[in-house]
N, CA, C and O atoms as a Tinker XYZ file with bonds, in Angstrom:
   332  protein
     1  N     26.560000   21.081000  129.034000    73     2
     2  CA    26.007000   20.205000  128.033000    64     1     3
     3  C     26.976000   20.150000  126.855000    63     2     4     5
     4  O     27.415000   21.165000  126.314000    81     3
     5  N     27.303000   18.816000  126.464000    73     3     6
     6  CA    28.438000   18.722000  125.224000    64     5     7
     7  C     27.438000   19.041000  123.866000    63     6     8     9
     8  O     26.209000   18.991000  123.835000    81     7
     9  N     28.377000   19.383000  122.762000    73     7    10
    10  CA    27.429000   19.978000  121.383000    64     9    11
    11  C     27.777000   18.431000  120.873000    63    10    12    13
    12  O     28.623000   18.513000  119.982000    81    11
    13  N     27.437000   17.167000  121.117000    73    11    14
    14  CA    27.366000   16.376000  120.444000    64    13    15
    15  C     25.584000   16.492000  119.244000    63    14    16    17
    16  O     25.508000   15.618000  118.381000    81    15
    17  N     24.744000   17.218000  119.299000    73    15    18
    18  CA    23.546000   17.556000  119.139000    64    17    19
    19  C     23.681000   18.542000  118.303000    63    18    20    21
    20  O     22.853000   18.767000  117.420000    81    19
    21  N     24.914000   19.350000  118.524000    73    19    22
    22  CA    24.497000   21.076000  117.642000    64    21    23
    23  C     25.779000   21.215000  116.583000    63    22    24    25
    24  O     26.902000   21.525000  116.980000    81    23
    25  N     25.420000   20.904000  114.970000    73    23    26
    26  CA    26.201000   21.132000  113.923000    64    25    27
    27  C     27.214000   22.398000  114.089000    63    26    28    29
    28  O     26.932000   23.477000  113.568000    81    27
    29  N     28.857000   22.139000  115.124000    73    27    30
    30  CA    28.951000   23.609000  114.939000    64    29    31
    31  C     29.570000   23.643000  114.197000    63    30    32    33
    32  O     29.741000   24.843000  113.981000    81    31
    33  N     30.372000   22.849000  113.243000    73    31    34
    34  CA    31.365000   23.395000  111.871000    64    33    35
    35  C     30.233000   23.835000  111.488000    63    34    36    37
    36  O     30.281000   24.901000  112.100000    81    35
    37  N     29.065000   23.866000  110.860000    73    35    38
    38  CA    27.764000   24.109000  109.878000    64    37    39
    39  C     27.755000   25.601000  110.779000    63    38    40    41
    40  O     28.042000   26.590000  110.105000    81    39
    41  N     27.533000   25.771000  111.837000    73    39    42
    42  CA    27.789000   26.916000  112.703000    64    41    43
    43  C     28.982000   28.100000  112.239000    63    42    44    45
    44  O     28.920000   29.212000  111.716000    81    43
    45  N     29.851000   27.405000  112.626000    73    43    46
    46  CA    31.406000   28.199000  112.183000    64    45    47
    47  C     30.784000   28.726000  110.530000    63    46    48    49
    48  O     30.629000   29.887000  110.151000    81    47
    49  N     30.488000   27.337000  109.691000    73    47    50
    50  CA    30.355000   28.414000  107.766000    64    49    51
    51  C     29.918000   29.193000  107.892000    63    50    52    53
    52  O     30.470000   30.244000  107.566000    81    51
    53  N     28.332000   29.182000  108.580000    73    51    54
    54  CA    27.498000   29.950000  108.697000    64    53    55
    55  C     28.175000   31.508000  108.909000    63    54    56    57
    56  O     27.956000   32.494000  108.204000    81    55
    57  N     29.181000   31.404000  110.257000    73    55    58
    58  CA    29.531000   32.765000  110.310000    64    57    59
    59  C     30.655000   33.174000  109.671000    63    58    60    61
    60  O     30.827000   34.392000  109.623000    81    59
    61  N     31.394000   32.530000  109.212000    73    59    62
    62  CA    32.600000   33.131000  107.975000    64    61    63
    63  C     31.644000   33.659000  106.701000    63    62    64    65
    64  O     31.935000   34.688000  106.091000    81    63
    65  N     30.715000   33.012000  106.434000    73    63    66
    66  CA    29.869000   33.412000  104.948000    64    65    67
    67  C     29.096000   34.483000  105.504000    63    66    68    69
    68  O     28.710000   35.343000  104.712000    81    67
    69  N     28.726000   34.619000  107.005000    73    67    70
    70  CA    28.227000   36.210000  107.386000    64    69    71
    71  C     29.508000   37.177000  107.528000    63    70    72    73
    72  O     29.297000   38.173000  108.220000    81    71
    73  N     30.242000   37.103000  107.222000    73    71    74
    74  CA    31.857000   37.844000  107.186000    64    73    75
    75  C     31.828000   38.505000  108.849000    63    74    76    77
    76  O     31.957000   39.694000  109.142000    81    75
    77  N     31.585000   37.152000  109.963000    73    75    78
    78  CA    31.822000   38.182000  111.310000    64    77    79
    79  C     32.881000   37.202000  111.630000    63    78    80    81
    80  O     32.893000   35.976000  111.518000    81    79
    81  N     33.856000   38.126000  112.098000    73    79    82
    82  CA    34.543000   37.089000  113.398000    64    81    83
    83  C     34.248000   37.031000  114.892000    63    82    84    85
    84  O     33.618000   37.867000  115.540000    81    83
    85  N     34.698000   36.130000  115.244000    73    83    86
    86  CA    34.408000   35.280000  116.269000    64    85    87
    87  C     33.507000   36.666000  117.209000    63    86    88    89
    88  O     32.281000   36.757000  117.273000    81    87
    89  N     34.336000   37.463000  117.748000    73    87    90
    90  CA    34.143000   39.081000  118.532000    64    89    91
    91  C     33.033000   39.040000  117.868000    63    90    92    93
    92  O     32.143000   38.272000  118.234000    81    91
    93  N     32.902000   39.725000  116.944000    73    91    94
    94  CA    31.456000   40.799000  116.411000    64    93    95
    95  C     30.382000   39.690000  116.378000    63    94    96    97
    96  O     29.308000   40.015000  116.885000    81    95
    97  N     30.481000   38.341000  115.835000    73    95    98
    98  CA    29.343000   38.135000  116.673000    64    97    99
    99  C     29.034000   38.068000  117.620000    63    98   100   101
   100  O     27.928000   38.533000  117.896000    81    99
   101  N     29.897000   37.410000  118.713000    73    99   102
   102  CA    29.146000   37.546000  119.925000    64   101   103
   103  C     29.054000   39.281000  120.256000    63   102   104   105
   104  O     27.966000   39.592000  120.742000    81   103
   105  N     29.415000   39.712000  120.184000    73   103   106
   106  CA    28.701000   41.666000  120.259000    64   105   107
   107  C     27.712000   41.064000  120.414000    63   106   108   109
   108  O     27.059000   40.689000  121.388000    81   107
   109  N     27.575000   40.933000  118.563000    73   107   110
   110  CA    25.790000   41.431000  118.340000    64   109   111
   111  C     25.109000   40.162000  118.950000    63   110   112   113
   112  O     23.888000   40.186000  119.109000    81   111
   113  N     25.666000   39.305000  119.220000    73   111   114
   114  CA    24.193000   38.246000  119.844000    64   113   115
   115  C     24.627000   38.181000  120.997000    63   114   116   117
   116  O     24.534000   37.053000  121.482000    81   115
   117  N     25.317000   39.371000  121.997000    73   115   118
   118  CA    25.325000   39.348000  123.506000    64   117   119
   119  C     25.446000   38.202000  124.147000    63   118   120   121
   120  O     24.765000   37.838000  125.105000    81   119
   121  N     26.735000   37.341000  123.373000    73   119   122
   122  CA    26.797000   36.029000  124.033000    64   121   123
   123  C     28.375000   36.079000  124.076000    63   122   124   125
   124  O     28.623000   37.258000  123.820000    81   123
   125  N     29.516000   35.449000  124.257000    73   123   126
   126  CA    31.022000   35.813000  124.811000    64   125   127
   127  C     31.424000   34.998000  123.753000    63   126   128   129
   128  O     30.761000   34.168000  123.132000    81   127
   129  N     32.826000   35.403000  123.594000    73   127   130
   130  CA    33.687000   34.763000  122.789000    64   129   131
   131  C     33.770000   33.130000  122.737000    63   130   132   133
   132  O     33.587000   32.217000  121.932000    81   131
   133  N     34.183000   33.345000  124.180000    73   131   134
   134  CA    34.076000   31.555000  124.791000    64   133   135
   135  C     33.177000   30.792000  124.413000    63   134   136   137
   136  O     33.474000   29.639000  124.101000    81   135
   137  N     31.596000   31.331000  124.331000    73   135   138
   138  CA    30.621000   30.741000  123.820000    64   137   139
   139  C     30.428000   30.356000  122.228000    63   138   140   141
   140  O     29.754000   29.381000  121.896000    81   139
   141  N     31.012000   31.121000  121.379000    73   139   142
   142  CA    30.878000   31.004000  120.156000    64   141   143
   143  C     32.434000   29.967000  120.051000    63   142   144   145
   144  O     32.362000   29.253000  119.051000    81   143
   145  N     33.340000   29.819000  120.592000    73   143   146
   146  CA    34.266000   28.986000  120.262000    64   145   147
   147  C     34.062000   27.433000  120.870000    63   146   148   149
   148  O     34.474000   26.466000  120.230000    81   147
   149  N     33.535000   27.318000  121.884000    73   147   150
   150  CA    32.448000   25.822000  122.672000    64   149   151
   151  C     31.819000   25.940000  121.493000    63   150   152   153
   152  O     32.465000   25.210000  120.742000    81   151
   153  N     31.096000   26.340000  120.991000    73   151   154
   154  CA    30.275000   25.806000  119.957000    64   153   155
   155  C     30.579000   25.114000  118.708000    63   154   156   157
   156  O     30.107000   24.081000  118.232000    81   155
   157  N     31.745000   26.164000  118.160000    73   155   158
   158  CA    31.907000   25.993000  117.004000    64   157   159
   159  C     33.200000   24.446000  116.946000    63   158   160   161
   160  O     33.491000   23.646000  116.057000    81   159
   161  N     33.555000   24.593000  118.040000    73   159   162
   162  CA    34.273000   23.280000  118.536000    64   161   163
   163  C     33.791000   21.826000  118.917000    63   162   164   165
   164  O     34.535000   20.857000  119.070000    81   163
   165  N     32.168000   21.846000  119.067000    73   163   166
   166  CA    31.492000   21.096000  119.289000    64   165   167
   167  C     31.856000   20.416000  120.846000    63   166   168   169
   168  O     32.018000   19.248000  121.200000    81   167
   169  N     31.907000   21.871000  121.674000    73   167   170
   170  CA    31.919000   21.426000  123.116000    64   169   171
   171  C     31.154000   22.079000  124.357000    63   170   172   173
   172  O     31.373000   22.129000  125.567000    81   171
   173  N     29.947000   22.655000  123.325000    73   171   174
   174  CA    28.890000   23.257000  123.901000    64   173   175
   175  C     27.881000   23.292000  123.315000    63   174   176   177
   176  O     27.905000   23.976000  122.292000    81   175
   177  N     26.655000   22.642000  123.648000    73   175   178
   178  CA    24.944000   22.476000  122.567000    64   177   179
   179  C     24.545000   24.193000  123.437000    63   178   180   181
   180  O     24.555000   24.443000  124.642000    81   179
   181  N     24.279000   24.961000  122.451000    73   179   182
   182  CA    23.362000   26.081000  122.884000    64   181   183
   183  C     22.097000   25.886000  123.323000    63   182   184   185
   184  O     21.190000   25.247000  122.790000    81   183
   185  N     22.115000   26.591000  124.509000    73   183   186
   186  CA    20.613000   26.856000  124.972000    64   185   187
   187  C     19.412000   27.495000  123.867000    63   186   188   189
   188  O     19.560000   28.359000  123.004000    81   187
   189  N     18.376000   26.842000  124.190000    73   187   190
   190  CA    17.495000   27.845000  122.770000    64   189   191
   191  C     17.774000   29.038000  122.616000    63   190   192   193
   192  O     18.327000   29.496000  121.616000    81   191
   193  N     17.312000   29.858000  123.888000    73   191   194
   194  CA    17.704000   31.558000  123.945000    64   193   195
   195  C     19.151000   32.145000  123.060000    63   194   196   197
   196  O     19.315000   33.211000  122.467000    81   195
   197  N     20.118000   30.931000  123.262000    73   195   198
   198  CA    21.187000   31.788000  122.879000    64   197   199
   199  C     21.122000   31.051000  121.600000    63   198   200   201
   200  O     22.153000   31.667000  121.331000    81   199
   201  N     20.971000   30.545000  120.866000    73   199   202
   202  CA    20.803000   29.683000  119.953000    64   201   203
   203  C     19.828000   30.821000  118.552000    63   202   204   205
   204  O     20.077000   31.036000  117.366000    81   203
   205  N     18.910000   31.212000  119.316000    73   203   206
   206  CA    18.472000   32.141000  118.558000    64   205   207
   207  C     18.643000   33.363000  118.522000    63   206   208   209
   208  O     18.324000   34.096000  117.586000    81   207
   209  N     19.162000   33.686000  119.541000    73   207   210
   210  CA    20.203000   34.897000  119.410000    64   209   211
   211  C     20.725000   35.123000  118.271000    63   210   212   213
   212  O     20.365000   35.851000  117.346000    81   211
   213  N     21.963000   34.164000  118.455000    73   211   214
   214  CA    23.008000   33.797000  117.496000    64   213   215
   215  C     22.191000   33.613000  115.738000    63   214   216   217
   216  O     22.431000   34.213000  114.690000    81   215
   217  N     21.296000   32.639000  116.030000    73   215   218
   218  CA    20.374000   32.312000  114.470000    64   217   219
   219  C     19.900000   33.981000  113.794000    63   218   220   221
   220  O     20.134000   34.378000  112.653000    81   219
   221  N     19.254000   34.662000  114.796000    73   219   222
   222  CA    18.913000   36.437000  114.640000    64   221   223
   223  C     20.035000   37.187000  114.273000    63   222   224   225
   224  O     20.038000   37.861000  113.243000    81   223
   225  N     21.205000   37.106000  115.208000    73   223   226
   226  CA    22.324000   37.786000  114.580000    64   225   227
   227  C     22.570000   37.317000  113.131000    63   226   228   229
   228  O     22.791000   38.222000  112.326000    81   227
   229  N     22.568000   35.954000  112.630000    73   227   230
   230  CA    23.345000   35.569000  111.837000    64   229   231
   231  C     22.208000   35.851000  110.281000    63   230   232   233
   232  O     22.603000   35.861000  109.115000    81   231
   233  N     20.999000   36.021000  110.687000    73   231   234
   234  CA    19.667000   36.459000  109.467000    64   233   235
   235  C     19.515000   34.936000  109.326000    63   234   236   237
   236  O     19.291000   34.587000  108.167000    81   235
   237  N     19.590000   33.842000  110.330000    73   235   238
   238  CA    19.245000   32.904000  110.018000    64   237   239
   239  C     18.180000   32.471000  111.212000    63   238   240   241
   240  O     17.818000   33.249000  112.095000    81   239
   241  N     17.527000   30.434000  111.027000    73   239   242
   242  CA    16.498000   30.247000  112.151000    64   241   243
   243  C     17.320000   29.323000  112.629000    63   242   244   245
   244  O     18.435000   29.131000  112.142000    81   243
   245  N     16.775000   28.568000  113.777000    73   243   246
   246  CA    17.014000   27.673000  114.428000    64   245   247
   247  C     16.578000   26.370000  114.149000    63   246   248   249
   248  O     15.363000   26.418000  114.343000    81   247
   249  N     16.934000   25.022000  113.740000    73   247   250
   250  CA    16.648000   23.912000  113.264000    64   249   251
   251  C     16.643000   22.914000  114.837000    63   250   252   253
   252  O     17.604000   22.549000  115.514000    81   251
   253  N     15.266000   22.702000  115.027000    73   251   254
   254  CA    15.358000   21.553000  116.395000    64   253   255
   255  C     15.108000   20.316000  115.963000    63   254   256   257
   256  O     14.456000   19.874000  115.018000    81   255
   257  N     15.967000   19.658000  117.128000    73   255   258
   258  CA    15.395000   18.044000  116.574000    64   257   259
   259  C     15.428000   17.733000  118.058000    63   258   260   261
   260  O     16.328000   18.195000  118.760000    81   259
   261  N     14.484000   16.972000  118.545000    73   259   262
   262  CA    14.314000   16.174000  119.800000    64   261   263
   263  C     13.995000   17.464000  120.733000    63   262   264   265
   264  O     14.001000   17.194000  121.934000    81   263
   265  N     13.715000   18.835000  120.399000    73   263   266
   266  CA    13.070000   19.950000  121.346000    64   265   267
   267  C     14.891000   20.324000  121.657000    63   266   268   269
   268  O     15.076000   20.587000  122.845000    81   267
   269  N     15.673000   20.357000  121.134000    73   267   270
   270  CA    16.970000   20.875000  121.424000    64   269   271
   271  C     17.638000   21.109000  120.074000    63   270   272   273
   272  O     17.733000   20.300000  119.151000    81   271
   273  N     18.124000   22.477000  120.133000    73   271   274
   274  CA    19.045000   23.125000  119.052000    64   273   275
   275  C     19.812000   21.947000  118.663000    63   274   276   277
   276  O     20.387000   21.081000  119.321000    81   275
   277  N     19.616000   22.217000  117.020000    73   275   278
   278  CA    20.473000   20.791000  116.495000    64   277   279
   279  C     21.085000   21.716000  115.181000    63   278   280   281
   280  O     21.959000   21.053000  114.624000    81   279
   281  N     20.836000   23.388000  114.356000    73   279   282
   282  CA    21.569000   23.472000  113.705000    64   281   283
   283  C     20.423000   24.833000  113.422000    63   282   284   285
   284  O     19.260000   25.066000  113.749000    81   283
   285  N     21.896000   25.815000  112.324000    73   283   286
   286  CA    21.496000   27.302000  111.674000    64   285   287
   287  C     20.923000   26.935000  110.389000    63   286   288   289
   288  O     21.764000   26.310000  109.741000    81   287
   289  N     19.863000   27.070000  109.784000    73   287   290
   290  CA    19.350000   27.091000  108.336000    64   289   291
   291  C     19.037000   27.966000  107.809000    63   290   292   293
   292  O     18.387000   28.608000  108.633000    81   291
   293  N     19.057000   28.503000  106.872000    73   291   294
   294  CA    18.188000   29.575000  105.986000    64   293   295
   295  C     16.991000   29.455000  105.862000    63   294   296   297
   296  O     16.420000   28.405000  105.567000    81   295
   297  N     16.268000   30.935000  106.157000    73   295   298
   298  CA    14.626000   31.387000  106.922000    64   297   299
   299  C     14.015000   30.399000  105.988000    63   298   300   301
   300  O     13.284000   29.504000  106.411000    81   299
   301  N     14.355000   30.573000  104.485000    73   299   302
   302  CA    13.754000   29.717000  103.487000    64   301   303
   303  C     13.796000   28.412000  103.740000    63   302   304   305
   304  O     12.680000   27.900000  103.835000    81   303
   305  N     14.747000   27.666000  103.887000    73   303   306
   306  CA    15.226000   26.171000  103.531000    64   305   307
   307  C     13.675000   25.829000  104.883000    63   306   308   309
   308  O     13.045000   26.567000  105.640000    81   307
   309  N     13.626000   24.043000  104.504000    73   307   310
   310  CA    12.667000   23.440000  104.675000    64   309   311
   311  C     13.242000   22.358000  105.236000    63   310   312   313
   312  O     13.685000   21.674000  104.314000    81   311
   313  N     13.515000   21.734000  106.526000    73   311   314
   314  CA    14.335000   20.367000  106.757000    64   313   315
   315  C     14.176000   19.260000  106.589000    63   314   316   317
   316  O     13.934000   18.666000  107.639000    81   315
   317  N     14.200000   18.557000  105.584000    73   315   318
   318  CA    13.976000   17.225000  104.665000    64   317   319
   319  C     12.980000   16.301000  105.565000    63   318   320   321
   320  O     12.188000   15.506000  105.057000    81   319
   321  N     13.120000   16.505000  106.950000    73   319   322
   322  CA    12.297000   15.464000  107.981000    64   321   323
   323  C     11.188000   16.407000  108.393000    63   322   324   325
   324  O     10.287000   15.989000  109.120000    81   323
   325  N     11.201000   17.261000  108.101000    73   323   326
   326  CA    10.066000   18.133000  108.358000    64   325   327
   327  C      8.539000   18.227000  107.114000    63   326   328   329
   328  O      7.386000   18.519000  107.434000    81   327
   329  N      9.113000   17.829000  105.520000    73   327   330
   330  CA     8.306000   17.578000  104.747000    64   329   331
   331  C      7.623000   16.626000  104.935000    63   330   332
   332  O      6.746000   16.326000  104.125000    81   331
């Protein structure tokens, strides 16, 4: 599945402003290097499972749109189409 659907530059900030590289996250969200670089390249939409993995590793949630991972937000933030 192409990440035309899943914000991964917004992905990539997300994890430079969690100070992990590429490795330590996937460690901690038991997902592969390869996977976090498809993503952040926008050439892989994450599966939910790993999607929230990754959102858990990162102390963040998962933002869906159309029932498919569309982006990382803060637990707080509220998604403008969701008000």
């Amino acid at each position: 599945m192409t990440g035309a659907g899943f914000d991964g530059a917004g992905f990539k900030t997300a994890r430079v402003a969690a100070q992990f590289s590429q490795r330590g996250l996937a460690e901690r969200a038991k997902v592969s290097v390869t996977t976090i670089k498809n993503i952040e390249a926008n050439r892989y939409c994450p599966h939910w499972a790993t999607a929230e993995r990754l959102a858990e590793a990162l102390g963040l949630c998962v933002v869906y749109r159309d029932g498919q991972p569309a982006a990382l937000a803060s637990r707080t933030a509220v998604p403008q189409d969701a008000a």
